[in-house]
N, C-alpha and C positions, 0 to 999 in steps of 0.2 A: 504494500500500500504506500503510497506517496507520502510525504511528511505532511502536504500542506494542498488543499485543493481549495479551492474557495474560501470557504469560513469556515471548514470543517479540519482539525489538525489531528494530528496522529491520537490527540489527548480524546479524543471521540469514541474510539476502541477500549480506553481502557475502561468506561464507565460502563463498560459493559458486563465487570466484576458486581458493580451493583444490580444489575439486572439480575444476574448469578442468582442471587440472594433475595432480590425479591421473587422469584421462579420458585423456590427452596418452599419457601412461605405458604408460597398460594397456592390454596386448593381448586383452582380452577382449573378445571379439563381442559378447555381450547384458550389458553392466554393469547391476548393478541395488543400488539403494544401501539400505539400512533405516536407517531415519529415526527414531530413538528417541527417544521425548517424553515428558510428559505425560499428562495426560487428552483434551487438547487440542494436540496438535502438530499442524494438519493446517494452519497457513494459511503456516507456511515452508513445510512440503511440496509446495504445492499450487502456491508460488513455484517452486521446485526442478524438478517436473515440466515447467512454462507452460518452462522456460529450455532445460532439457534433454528433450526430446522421445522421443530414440531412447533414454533412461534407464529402465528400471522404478523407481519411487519407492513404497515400502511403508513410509507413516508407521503406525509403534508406538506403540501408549498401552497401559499398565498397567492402563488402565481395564478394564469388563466389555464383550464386542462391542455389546450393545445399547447403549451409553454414550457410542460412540464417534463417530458420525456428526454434528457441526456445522452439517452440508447435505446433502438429497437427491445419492444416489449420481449420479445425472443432473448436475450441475454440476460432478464430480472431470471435471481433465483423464483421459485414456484410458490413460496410461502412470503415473496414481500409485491405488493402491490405501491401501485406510485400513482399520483392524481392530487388536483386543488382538490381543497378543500369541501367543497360542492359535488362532487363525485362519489363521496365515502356516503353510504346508509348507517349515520354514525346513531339514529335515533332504534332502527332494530338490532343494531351489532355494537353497542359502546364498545370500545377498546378496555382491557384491564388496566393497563398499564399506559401511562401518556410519558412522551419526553422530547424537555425543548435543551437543548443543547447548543449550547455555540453564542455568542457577543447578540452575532444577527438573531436569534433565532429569540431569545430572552425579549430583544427589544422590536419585537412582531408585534402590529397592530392586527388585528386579523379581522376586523370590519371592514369590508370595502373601501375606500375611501370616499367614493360617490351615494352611497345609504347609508354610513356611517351618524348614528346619532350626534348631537352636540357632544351630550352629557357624556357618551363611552369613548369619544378621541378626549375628550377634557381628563380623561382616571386617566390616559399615559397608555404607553402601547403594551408595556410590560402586563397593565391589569387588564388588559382589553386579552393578553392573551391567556391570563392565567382563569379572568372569566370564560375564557370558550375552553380549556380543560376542563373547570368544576362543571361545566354544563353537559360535556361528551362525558369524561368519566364513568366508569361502573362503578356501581354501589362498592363500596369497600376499597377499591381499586389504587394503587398509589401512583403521584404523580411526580417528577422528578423535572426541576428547574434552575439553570445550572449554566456556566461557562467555565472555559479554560483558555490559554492558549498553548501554542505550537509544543510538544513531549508532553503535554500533562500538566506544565506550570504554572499557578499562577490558577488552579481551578476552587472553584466555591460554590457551592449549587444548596440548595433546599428540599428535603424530601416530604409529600404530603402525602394523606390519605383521607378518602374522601368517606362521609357521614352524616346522616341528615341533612343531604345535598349540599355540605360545605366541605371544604378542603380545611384537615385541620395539620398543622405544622408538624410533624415526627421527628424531624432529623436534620442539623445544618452541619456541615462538611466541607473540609478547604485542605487544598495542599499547604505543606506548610511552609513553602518556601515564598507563601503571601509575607510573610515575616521580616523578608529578605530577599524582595525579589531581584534576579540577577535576570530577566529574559525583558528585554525593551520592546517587543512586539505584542506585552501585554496591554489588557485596552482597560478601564476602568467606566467606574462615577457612573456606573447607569441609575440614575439618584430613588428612583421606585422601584429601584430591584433588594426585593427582602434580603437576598445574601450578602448587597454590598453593606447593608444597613447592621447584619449580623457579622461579618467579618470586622466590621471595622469596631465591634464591642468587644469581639476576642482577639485582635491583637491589642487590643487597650489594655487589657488585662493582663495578656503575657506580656506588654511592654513594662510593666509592673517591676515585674521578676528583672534587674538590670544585668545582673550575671549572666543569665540564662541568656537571657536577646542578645547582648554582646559574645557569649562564644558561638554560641547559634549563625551570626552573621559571619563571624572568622570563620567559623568551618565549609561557609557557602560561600566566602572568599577564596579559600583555600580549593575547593573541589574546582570552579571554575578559572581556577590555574591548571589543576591538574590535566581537566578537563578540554583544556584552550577554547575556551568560551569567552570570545572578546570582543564579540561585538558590541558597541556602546550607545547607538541609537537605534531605532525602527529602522532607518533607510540603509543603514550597513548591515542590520542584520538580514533584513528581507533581500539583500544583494547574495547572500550567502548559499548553496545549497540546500535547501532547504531538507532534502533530507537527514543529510549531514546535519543543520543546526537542532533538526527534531531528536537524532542518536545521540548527541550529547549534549542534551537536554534530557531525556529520560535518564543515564547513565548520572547524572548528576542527582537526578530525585531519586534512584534507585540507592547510592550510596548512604543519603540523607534518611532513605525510610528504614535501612538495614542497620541503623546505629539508635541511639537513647532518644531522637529528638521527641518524637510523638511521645511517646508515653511521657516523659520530662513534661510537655507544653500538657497533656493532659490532668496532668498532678496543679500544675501552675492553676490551671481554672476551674479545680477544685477546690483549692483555697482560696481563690480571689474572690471567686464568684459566686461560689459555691452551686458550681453547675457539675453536671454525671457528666464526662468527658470518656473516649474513650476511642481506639485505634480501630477505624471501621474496615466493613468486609473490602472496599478499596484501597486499605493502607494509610488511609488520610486521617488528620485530626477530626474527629464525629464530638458536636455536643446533641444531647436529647433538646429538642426545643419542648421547654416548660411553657403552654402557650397559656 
């Protein structure tokens, strides 16, 4: 797979360790996830599919149906399907499972722009999309809302599960090199997005700990020597091989998740915060959202 195709980066695949685990959970016989994109979501999907086989996979794009196709129907695997939004029978078929994944994909307004009420372009595009999840949804179903960028770095997402026709908050999750970000092609400040608003409480609190943040940041100094990770802005890094910049970028989070850091930062926001912390089924820092 490519490191980098659109807005979709290598760090796509690995959240698919949470799927894993929501799979594990659920007692539903025919799981079937929708896959919220883009114009262009269909090459995680198509990932998604190839991993998970007995899964229906229904990548979404906002686009028009004729717009939506990247490749002759002939080359989707058999279990993922692709089309706007308007194409899926999402009212006899809810998906179990929804997920928006990616910078773009978070800040989706998904009302047309032309029938678009006032009042739902005024909530921000991020709520306009996280209402048309609670709306499709299956009873009980979880929904997972989330970015990263390019290896993995630099990811923070939200997990929800829905009840009483609302989504209530289960789980917020961040790499931890948010701490100490060394990748400048990371994007920020989507200011209505629940995770920026939660990330930026739990590095407040691990900022706390001064010890900790300052070897924490040497050791992410240190690796990305090792590493030869130098690029220093977005335009030199996106100059770069990009698959190349994605291998060592993971290779850099892989050394950082094999060492004390997570469980360290999860100890920190046990006492600060007095929050359940805890190293999730993807490796990352997990608090339980107390909502």
């Amino acid at each position: 797979m490519p490191g980098w195709c659109g807005n979709y980066p290598e760090a796509f695949l690995r959240v698919n360790r949470w799927l894993h685990g929501v799979l594990a959970r659920t007692t539903v016989s025919e799981p079937s996830l929708a896959e919220l994109g883009g114009e262009q979501p269909f090459l995680g999907s198509r990932a998604t599919a190839e991993e998970f086989p007995k899964l229906q996979v229904m990548a979404i794009s906002t686009a028009r149906a004729s717009d939506t196709a990247d490749t002759p129907e002939a080359d989707y695997p058999e279990n993922l399907s692709v089309g706007a939004i308007s194409t899926f029978p999402f009212e006899t078929n809810p998906p179990n499972i929804i997920r928006c994944w990616s910078t773009r994909a978070v800040t989706l307004d998904l009302q047309p722009r032309a029938t678009a009420a006032p009042e739902a372009t005024a909530r921000g595009p991020h709520q306009s999309a996280f209402d048309w999840a609670r709306d499709h949804l299956d009873y009980q179903g979880h929904a997972l809302f989330g970015r990263g960028s390019i290896g993995g770095s630099s990811s923070r997402y939200c997990v929800y599960s829905k009840a009483e026709g609302r989504l209530f908050p289960v789980e917020f999750g961040f790499s931890l090199d948010c701490l100490a970000p060394f990748n400048p092609l990371d994007v920020r400040n989507v200011d209505n997005d629940p995770s920026e608003i939660k990330l930026r409480e739990c590095l407040a609190h691990l900022g706390t700990d001064k010890s900790f943040t300052q070897a924490f940041q040497k050791r992410v100094r240190q690796l990305t020597l090792t590493h030869k990770f130098r690029p220093s802005t977005a335009r030199t890094a996106a100059s770069l091989a990009s698959a190349d910049l994605a291998k060592r970028t993971e290779s850099i989070l892989l050394a950082l998740g094999e060492e004390h850091w997570v469980d360290s930062a999860a100890g920190i926001l046990a006492r600060q915060a007095g929050a359940t912390a805890y190293r999730n089924e993807i490796g990352d820092l997990a608090v339980k959202w107390e909502a």
